[in-house]
C-alpha positions as CSV (number, residue, x, y, z in Angstrom):
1,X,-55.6,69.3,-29.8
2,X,-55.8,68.3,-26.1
3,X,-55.6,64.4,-25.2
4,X,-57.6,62.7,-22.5
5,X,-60.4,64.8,-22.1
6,X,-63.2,64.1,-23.7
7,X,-66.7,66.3,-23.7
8,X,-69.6,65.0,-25.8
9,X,-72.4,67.6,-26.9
10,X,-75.1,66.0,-28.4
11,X,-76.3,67.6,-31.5
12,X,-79.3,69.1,-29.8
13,X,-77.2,70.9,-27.4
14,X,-74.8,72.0,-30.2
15,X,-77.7,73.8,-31.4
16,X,-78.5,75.4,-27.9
17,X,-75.3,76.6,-27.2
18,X,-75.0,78.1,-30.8
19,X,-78.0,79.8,-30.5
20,X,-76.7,81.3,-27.0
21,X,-73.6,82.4,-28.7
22,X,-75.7,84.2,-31.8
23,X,-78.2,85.6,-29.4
24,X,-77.5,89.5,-29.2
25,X,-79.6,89.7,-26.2
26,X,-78.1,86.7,-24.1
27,X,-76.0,87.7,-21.2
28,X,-72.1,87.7,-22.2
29,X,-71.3,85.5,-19.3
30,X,-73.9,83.2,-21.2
31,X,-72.0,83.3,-24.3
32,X,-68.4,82.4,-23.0
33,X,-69.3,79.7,-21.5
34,X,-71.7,78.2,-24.0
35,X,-68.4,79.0,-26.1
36,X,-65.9,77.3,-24.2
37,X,-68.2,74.0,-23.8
38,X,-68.2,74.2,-27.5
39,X,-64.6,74.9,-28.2
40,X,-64.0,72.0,-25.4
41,X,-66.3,69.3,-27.2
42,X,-64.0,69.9,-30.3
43,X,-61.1,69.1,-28.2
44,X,-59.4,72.4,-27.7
45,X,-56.9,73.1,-25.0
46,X,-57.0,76.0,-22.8
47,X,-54.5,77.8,-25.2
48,X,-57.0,77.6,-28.3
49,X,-59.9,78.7,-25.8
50,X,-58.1,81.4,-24.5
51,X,-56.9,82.7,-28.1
52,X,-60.5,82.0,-29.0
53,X,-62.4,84.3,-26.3
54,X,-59.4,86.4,-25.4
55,X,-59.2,85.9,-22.1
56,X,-56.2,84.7,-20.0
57,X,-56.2,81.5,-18.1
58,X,-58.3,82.6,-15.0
59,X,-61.2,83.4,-16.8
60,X,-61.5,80.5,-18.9
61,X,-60.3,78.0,-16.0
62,X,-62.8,80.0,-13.4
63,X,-66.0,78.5,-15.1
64,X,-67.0,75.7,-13.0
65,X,-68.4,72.6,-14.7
66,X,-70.9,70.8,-12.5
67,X,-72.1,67.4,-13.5
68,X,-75.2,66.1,-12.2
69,X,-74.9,62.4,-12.6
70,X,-77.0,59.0,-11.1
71,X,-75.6,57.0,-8.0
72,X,-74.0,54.4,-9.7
73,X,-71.1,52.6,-8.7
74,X,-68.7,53.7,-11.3
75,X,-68.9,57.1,-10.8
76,X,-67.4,56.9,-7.4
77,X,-64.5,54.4,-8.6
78,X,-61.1,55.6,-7.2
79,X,-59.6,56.9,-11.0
80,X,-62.8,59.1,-10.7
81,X,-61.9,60.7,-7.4
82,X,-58.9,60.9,-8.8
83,X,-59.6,62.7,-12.1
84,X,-61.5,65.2,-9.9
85,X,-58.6,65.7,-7.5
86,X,-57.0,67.0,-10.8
87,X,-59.4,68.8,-12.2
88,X,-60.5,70.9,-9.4
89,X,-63.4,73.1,-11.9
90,X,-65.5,69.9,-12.3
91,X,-68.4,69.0,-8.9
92,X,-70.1,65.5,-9.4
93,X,-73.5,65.7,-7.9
94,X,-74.9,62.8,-7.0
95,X,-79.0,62.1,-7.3
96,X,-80.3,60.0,-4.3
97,X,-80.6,56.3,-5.1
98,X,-84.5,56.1,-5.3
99,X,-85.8,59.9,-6.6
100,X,-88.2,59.4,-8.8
101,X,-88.4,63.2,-9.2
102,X,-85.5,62.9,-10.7
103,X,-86.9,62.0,-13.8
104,X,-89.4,64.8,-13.9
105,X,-86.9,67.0,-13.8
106,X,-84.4,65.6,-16.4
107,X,-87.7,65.5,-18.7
108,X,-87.9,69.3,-17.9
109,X,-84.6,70.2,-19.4
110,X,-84.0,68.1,-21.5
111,X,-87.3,70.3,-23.4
């Protein structure tokens, strides 16, 4: 059980990515990595999740996590930049301060 990493799947996206694992016509790059968010929400380490999928450490550490997020202050504090120096697979983006398209488009996925 990996320490200090935390990913939280709400229980709407649980059911997402489970479909897109049990879906026989999804795209097998579409099903790893809806697995390995999974696997990582439940707090397994790259070992698990490569026993899991079996795949060696490349593939499962290849999958690039990108992380649209808001402008605020916090995000940009120096143990952020930090985390991310460490954790090269993870890209903050960053929405302009005042988009108000923004919202329209959260609204969009989130359906």
């Amino acid at each position: 059980m990996r320490k200090g990493i935390t990913v939280a799947v709400s229980p709407e996206d649980q059911v997402r990515l489970d479909a897109i694992v049990r879906d026989r016509n999804c795209p097998q790059k579409h099903v790893w990595r809806a697995r390995i968010i999974l696997l990582t929400a439940e707090g397994a380490g790259t070992v698990a999740i490569m026993r899991a999928l079996g795949k060696d450490k490349r593939a499962v550490w290849r999958k690039a996590v990108h992380v649209i997020l808001d402008n605020y202050a916090t995000h940009k504090h120096p143990k952020v930049k930090a985390w991310l120096g460490r954790h090269r697979r993870f890209t903050f983006h960053f929405t302009p301060t005042s988009c108000c398209w923004a919202n329209a488009v959260e609204g969009f996925l989130a359906s």
